[in-house]
mmCIF file of the protein (N, C-alpha, C, O) and its ligand, coordinates in Angstrom:
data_MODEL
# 
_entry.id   MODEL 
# 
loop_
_entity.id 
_entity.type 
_entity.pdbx_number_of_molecules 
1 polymer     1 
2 non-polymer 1 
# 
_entity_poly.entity_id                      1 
_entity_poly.type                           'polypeptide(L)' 
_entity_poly.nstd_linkage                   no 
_entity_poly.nstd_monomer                   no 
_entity_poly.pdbx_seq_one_letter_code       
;(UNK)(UNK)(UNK)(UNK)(UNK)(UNK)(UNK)(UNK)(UNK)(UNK)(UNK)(UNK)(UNK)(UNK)(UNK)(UNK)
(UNK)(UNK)(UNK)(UNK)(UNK)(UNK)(UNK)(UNK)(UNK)(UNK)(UNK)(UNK)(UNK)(UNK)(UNK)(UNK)
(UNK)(UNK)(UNK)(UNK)(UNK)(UNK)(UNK)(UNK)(UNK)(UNK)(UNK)(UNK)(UNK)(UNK)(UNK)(UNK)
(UNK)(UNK)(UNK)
;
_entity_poly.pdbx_seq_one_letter_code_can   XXXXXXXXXXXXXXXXXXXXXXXXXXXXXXXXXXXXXXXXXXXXXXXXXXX 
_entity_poly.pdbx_strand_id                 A 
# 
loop_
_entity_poly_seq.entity_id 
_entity_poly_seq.num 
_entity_poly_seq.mon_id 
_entity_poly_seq.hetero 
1 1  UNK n 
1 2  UNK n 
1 3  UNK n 
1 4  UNK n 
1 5  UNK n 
1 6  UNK n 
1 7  UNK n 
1 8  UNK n 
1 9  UNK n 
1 10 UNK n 
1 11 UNK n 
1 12 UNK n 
1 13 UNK n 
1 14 UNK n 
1 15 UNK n 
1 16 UNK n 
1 17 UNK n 
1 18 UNK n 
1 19 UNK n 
1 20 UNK n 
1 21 UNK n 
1 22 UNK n 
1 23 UNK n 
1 24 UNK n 
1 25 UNK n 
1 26 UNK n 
1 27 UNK n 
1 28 UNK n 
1 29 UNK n 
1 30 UNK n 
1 31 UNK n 
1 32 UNK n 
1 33 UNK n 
1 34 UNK n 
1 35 UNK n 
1 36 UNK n 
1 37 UNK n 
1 38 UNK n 
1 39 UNK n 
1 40 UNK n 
1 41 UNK n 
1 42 UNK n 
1 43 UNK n 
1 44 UNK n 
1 45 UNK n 
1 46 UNK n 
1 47 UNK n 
1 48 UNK n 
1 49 UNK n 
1 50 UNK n 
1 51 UNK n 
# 
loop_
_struct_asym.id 
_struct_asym.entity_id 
A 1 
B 2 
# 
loop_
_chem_comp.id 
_chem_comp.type 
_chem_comp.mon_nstd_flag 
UNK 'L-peptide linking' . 
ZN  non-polymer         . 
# 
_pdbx_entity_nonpoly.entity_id   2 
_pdbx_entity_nonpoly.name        ? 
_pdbx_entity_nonpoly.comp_id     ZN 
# 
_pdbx_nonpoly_scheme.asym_id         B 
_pdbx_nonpoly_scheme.entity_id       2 
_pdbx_nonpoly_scheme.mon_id          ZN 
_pdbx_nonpoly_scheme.ndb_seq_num     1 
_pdbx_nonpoly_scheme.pdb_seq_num     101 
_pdbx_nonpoly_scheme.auth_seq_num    101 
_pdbx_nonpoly_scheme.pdb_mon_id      ZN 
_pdbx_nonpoly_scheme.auth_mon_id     ZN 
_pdbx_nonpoly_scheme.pdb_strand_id   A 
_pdbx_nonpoly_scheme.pdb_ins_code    . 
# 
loop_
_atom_site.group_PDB 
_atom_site.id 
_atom_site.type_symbol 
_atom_site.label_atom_id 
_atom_site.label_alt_id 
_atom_site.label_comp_id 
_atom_site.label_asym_id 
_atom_site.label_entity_id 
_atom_site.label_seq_id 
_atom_site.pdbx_PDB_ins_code 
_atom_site.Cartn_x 
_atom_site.Cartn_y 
_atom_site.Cartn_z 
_atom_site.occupancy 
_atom_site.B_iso_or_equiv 
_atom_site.pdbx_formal_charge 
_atom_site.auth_seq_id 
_atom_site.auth_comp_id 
_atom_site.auth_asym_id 
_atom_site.auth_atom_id 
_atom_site.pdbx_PDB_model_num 
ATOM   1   N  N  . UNK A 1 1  ? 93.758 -28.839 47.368 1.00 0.00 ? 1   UNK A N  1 
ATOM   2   C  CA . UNK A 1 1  ? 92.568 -28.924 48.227 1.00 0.00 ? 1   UNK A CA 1 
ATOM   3   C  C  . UNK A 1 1  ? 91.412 -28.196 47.558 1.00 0.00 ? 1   UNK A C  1 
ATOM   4   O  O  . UNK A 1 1  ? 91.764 -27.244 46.863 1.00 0.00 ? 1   UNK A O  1 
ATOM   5   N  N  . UNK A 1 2  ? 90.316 -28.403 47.611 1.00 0.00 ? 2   UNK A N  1 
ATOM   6   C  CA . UNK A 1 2  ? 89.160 -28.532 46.822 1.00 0.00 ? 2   UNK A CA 1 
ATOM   7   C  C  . UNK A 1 2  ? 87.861 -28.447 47.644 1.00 0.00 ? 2   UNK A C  1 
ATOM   8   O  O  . UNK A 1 2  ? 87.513 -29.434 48.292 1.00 0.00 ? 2   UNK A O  1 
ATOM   9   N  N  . UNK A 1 3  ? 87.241 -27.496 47.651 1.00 0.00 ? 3   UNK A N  1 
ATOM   10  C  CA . UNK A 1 3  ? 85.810 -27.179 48.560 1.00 0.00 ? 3   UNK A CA 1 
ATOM   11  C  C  . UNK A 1 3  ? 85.000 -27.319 47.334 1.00 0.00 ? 3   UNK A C  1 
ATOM   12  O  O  . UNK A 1 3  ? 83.845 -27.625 47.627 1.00 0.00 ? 3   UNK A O  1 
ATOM   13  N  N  . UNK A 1 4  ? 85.248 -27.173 45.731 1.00 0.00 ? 4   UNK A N  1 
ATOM   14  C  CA . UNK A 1 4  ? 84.195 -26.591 45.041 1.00 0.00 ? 4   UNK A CA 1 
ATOM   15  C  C  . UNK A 1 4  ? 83.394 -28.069 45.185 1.00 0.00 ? 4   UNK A C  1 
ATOM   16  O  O  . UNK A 1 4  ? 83.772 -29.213 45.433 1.00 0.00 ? 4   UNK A O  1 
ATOM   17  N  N  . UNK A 1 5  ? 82.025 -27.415 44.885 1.00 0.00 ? 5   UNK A N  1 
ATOM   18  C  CA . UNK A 1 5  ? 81.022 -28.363 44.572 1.00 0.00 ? 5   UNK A CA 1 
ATOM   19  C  C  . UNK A 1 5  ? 80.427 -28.146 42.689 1.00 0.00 ? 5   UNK A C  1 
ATOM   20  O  O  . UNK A 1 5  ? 79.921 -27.190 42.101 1.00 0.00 ? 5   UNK A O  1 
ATOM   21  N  N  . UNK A 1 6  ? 80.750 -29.332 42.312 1.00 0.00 ? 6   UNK A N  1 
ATOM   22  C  CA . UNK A 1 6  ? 80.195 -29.530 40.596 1.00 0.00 ? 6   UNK A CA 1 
ATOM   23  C  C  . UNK A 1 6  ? 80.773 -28.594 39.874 1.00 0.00 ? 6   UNK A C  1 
ATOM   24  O  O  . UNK A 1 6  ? 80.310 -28.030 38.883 1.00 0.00 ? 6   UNK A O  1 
ATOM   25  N  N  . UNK A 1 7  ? 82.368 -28.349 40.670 1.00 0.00 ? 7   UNK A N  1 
ATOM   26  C  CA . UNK A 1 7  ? 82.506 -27.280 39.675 1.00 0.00 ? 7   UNK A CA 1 
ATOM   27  C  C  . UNK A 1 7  ? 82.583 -25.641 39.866 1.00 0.00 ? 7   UNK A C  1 
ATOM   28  O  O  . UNK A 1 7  ? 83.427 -24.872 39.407 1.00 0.00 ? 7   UNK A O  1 
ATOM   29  N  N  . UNK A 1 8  ? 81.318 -25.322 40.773 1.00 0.00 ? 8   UNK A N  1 
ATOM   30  C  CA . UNK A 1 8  ? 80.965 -24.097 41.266 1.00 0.00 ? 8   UNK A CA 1 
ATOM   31  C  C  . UNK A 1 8  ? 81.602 -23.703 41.823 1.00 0.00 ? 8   UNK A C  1 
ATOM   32  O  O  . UNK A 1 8  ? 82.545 -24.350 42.279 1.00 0.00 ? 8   UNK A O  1 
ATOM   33  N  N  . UNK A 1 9  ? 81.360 -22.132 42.127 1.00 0.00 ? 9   UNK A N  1 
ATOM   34  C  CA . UNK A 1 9  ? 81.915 -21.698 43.274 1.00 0.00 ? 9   UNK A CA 1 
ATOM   35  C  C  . UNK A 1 9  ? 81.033 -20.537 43.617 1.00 0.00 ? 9   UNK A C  1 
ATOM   36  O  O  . UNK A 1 9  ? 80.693 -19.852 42.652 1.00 0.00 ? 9   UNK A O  1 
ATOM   37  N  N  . UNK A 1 10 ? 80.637 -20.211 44.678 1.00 0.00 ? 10  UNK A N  1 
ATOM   38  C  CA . UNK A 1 10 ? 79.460 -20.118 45.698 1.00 0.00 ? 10  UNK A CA 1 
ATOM   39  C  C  . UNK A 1 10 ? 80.357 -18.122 45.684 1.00 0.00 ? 10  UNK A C  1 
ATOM   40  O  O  . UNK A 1 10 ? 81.384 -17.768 46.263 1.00 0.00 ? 10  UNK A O  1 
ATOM   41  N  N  . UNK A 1 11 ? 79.585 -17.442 44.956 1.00 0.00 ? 11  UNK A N  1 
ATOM   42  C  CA . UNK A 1 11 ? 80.136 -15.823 44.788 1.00 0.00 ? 11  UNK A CA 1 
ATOM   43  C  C  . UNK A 1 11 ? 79.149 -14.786 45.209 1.00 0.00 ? 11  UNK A C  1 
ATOM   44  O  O  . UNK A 1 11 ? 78.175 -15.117 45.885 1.00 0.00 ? 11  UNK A O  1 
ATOM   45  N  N  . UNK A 1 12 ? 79.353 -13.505 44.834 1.00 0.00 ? 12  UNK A N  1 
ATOM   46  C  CA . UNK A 1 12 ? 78.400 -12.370 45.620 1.00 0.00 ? 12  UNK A CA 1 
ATOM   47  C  C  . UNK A 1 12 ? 78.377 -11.829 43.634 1.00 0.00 ? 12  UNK A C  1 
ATOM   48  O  O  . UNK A 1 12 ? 79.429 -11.579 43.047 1.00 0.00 ? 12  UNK A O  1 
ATOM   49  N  N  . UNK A 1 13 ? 77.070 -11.761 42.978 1.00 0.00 ? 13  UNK A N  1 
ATOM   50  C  CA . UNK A 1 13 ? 76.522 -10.839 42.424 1.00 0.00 ? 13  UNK A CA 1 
ATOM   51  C  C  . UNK A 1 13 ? 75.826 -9.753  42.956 1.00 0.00 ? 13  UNK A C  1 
ATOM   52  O  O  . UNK A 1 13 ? 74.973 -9.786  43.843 1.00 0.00 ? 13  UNK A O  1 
ATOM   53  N  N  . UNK A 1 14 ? 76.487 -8.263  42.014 1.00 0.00 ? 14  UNK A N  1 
ATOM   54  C  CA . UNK A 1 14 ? 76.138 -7.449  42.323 1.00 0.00 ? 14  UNK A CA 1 
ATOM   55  C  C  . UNK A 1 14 ? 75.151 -6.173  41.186 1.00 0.00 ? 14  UNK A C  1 
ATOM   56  O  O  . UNK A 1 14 ? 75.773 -5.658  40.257 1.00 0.00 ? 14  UNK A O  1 
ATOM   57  N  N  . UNK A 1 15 ? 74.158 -5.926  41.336 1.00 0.00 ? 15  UNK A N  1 
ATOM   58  C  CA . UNK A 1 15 ? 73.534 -5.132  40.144 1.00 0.00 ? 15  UNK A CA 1 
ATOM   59  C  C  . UNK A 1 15 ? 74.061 -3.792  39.834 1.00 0.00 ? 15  UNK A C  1 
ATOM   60  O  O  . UNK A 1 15 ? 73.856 -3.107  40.835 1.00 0.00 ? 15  UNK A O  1 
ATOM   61  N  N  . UNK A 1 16 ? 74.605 -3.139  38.984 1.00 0.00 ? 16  UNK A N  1 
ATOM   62  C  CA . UNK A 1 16 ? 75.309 -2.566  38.440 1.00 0.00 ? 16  UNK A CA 1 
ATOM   63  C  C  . UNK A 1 16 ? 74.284 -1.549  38.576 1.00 0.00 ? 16  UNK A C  1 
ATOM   64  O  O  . UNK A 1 16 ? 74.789 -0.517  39.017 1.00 0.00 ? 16  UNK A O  1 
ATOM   65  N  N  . UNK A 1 17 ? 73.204 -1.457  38.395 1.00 0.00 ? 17  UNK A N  1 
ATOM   66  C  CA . UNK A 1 17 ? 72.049 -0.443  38.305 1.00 0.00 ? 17  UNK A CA 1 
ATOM   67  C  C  . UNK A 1 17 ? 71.749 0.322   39.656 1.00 0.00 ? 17  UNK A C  1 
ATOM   68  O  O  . UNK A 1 17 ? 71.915 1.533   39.799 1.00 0.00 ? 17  UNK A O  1 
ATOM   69  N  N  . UNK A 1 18 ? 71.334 -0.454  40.528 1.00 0.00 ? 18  UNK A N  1 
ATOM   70  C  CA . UNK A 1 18 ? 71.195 -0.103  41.907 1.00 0.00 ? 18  UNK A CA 1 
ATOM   71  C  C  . UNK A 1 18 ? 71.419 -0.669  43.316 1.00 0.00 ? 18  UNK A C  1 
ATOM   72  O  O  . UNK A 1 18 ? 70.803 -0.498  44.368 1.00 0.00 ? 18  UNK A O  1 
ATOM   73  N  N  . UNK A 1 19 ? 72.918 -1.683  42.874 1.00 0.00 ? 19  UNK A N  1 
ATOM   74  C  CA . UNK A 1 19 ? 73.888 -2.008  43.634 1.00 0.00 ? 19  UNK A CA 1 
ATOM   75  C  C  . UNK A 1 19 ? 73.444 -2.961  44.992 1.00 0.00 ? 19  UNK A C  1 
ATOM   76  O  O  . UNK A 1 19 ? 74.083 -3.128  46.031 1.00 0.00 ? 19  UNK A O  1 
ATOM   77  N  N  . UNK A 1 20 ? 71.823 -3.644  44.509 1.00 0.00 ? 20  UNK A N  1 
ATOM   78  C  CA . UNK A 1 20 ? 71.507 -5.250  45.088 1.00 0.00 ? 20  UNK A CA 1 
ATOM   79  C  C  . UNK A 1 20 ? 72.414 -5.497  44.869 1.00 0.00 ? 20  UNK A C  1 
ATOM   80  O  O  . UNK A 1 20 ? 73.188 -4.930  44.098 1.00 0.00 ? 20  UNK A O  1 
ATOM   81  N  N  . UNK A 1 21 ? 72.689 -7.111  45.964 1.00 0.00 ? 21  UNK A N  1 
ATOM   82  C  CA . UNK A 1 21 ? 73.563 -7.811  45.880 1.00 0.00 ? 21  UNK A CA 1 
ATOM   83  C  C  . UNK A 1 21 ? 73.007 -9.245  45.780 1.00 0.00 ? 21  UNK A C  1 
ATOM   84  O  O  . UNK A 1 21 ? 71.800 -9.244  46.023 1.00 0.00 ? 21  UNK A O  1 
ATOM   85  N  N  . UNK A 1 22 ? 73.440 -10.320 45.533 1.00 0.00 ? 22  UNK A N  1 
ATOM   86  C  CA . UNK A 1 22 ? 72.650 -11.308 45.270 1.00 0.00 ? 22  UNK A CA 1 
ATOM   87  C  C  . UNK A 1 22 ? 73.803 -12.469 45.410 1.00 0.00 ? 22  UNK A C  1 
ATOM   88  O  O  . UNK A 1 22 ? 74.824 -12.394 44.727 1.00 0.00 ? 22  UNK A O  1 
ATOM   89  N  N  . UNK A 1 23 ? 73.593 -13.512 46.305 1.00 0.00 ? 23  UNK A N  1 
ATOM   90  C  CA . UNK A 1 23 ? 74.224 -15.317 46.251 1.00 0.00 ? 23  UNK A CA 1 
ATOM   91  C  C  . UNK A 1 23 ? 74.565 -15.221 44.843 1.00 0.00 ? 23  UNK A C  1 
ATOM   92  O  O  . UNK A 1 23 ? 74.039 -14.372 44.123 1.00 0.00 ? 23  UNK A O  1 
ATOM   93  N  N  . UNK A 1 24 ? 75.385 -16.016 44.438 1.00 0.00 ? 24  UNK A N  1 
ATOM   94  C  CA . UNK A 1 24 ? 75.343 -16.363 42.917 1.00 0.00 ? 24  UNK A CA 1 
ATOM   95  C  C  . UNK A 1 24 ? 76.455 -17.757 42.882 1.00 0.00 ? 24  UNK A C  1 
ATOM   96  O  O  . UNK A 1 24 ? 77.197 -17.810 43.862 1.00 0.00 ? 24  UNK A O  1 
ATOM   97  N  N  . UNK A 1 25 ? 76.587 -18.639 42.058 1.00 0.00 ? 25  UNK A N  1 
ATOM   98  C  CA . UNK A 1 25 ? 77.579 -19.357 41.468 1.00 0.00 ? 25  UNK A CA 1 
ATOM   99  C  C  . UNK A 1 25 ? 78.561 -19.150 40.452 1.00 0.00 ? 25  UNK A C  1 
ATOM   100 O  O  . UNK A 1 25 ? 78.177 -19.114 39.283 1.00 0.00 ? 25  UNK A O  1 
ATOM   101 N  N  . UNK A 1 26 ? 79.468 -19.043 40.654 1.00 0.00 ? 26  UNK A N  1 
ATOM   102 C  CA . UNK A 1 26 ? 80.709 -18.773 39.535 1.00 0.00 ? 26  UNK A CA 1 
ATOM   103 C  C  . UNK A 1 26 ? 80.454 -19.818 38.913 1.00 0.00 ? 26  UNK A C  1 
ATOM   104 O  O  . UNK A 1 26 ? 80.091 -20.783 39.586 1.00 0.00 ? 26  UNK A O  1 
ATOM   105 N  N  . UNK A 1 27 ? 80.539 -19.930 37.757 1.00 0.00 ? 27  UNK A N  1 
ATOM   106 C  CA . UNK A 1 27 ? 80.880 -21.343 36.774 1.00 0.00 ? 27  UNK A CA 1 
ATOM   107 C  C  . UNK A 1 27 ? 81.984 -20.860 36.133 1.00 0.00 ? 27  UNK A C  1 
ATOM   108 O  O  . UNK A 1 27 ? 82.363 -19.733 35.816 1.00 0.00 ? 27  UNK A O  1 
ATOM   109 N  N  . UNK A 1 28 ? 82.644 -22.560 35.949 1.00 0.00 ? 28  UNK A N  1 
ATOM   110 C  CA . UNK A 1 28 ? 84.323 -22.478 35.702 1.00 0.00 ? 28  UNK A CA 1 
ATOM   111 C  C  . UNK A 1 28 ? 84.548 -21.771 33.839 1.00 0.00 ? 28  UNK A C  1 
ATOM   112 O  O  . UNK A 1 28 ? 85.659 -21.649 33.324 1.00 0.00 ? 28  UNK A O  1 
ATOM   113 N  N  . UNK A 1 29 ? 83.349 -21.439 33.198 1.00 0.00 ? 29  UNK A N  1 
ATOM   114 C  CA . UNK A 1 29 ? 83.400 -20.754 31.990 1.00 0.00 ? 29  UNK A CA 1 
ATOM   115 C  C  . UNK A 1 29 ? 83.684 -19.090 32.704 1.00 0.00 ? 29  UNK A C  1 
ATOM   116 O  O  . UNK A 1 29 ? 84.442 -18.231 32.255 1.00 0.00 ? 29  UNK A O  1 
ATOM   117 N  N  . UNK A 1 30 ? 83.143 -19.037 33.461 1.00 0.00 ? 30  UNK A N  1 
ATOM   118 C  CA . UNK A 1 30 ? 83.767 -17.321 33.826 1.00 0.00 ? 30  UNK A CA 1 
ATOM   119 C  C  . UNK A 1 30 ? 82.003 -16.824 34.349 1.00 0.00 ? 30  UNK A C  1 
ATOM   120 O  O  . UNK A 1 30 ? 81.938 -15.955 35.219 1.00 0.00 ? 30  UNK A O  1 
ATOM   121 N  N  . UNK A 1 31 ? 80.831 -17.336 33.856 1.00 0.00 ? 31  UNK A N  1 
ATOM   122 C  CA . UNK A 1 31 ? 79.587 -16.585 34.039 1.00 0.00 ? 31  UNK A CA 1 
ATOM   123 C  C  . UNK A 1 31 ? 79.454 -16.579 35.099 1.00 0.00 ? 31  UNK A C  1 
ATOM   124 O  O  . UNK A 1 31 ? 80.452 -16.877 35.754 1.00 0.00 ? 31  UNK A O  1 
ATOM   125 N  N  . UNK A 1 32 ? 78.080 -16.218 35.908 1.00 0.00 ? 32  UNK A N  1 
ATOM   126 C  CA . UNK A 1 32 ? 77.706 -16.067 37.190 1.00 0.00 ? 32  UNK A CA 1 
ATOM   127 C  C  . UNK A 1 32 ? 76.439 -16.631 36.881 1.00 0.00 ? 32  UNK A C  1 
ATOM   128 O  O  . UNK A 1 32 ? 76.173 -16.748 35.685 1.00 0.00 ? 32  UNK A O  1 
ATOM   129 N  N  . UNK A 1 33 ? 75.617 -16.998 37.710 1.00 0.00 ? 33  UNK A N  1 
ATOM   130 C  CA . UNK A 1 33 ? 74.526 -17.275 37.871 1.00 0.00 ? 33  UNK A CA 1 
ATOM   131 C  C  . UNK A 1 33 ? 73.411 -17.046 39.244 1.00 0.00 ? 33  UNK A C  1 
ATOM   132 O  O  . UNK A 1 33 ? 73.130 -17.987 39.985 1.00 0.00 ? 33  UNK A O  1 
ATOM   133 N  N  . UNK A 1 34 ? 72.899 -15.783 39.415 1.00 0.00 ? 34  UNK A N  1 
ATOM   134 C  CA . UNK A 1 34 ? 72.188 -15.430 40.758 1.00 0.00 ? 34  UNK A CA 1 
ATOM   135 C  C  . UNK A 1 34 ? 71.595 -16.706 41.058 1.00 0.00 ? 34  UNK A C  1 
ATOM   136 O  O  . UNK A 1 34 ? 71.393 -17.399 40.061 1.00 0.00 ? 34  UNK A O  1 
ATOM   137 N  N  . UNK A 1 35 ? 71.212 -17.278 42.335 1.00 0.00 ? 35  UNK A N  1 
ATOM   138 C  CA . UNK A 1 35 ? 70.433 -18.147 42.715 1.00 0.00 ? 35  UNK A CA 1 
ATOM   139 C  C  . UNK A 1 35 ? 69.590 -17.629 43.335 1.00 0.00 ? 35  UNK A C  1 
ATOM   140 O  O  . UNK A 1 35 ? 69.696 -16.702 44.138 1.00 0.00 ? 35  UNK A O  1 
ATOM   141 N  N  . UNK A 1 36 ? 68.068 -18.578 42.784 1.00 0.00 ? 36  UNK A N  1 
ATOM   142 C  CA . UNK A 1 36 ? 66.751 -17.927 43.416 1.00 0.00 ? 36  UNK A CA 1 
ATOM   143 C  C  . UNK A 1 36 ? 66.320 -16.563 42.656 1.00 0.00 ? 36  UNK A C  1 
ATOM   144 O  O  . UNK A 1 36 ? 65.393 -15.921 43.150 1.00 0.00 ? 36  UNK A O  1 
ATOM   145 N  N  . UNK A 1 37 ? 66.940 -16.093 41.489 1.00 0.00 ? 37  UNK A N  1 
ATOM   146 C  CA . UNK A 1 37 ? 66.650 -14.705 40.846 1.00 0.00 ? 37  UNK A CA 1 
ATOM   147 C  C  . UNK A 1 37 ? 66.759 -14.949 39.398 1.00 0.00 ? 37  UNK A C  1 
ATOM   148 O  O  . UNK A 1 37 ? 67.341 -15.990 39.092 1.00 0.00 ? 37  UNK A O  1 
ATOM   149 N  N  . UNK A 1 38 ? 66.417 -14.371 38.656 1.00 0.00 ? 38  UNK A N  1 
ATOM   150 C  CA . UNK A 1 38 ? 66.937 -14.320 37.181 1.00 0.00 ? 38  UNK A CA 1 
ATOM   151 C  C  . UNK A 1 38 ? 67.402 -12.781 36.705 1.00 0.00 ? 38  UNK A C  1 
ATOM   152 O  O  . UNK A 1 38 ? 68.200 -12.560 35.794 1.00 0.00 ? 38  UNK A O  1 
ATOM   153 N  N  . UNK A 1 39 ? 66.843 -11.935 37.383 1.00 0.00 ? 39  UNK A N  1 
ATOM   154 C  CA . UNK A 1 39 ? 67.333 -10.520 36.758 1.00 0.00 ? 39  UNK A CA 1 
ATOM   155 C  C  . UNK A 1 39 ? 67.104 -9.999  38.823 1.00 0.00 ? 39  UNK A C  1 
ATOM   156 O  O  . UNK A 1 39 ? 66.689 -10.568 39.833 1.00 0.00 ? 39  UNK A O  1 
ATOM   157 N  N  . UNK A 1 40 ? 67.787 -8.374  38.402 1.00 0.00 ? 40  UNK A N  1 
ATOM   158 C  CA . UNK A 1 40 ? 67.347 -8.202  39.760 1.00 0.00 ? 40  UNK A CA 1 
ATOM   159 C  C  . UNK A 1 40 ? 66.013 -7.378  39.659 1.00 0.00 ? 40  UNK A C  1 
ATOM   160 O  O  . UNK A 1 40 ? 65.394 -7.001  38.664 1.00 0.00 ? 40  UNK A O  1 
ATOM   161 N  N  . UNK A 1 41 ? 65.668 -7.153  41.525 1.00 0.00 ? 41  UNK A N  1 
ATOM   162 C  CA . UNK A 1 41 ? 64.757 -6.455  41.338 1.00 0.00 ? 41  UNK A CA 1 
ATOM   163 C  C  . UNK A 1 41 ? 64.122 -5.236  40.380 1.00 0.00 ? 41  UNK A C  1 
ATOM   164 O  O  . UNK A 1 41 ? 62.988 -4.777  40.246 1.00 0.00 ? 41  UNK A O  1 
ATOM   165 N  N  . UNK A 1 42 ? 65.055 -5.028  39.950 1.00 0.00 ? 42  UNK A N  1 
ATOM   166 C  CA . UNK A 1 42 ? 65.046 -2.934  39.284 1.00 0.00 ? 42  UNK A CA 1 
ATOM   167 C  C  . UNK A 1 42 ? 64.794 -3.982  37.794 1.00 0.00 ? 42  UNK A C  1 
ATOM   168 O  O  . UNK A 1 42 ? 64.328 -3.299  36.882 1.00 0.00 ? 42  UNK A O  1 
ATOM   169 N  N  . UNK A 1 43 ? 64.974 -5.212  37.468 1.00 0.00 ? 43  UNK A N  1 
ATOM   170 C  CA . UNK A 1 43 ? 64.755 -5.411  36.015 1.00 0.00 ? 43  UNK A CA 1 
ATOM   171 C  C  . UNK A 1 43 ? 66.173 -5.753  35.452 1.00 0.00 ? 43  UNK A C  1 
ATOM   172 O  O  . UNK A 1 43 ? 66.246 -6.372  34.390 1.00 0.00 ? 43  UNK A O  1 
ATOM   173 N  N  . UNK A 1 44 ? 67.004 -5.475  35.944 1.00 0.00 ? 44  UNK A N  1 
ATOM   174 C  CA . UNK A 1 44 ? 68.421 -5.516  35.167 1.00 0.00 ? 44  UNK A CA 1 
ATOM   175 C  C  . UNK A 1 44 ? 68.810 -6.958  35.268 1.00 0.00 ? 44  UNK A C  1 
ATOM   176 O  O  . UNK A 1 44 ? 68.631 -7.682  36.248 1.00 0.00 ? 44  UNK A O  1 
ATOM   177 N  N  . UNK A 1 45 ? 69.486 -7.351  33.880 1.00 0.00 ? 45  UNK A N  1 
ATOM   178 C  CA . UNK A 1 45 ? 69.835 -8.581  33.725 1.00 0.00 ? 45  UNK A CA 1 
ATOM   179 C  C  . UNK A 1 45 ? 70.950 -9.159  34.421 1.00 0.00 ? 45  UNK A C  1 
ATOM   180 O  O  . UNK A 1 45 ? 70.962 -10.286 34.916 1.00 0.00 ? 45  UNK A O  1 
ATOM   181 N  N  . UNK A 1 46 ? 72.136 -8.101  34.433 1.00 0.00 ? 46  UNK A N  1 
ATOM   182 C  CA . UNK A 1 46 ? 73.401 -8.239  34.083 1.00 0.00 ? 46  UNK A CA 1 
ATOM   183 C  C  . UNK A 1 46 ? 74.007 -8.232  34.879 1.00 0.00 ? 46  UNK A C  1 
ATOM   184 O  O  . UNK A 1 46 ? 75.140 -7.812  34.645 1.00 0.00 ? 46  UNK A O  1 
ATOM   185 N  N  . UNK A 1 47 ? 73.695 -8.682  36.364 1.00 0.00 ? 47  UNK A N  1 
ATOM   186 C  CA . UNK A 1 47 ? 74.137 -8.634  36.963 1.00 0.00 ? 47  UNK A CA 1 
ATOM   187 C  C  . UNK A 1 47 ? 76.009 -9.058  37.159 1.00 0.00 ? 47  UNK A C  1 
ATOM   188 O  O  . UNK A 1 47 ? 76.520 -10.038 36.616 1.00 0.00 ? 47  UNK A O  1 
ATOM   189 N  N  . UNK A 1 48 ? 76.654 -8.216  37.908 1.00 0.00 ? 48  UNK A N  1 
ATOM   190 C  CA . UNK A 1 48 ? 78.586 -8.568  37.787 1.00 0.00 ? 48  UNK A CA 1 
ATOM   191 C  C  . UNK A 1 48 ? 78.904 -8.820  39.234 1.00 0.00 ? 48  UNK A C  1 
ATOM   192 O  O  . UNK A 1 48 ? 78.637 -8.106  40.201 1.00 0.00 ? 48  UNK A O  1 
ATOM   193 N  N  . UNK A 1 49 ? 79.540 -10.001 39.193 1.00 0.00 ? 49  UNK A N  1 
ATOM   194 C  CA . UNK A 1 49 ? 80.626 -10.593 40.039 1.00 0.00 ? 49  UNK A CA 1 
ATOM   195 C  C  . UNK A 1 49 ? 81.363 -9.490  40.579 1.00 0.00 ? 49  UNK A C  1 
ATOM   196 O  O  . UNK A 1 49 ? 81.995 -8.618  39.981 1.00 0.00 ? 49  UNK A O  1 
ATOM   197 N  N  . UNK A 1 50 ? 81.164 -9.684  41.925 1.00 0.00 ? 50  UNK A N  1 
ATOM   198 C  CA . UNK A 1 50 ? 82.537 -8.913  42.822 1.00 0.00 ? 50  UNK A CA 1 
ATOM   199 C  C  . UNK A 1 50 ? 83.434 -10.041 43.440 1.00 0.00 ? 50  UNK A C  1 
ATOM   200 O  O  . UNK A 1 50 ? 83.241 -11.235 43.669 1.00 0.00 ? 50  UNK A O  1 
ATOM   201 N  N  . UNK A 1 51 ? 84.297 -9.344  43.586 1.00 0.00 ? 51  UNK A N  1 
ATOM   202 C  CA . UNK A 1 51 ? 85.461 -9.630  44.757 1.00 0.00 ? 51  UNK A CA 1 
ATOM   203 C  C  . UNK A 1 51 ? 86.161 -8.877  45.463 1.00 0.00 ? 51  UNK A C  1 
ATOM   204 O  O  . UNK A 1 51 ? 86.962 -9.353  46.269 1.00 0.00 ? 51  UNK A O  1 
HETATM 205 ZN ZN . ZN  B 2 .  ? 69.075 -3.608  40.406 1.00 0.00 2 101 ZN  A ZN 1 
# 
């Protein structure tokens, strides 16, 4: 059984810097991708996947 859409999967990024949290997409390579953001507020790129 199968919810993903294109692949995705619909995750919580979190900024490592000052612990925003941000929508994001898992892609099935392992990355994340914030939606609606490119870095977070504070500037930081890098944002990391929780679970
Ligand atoms: Zn931040």
């Amino acid at each position: 059984m199968s919810t993903h859409e294109s692949g995705t999967e619909k995750t919580v990024a979190v900024c490592p810097e000052c612990g925003e949290m941000y929508v994001a997409h898992a892609q099935p390579n392992g990355t994340i991708r914030p939606l609606g953001v490119t870095e977070c507020s504070c500037g930081e790129t890098d944002l990391q996947p929780i679970r």
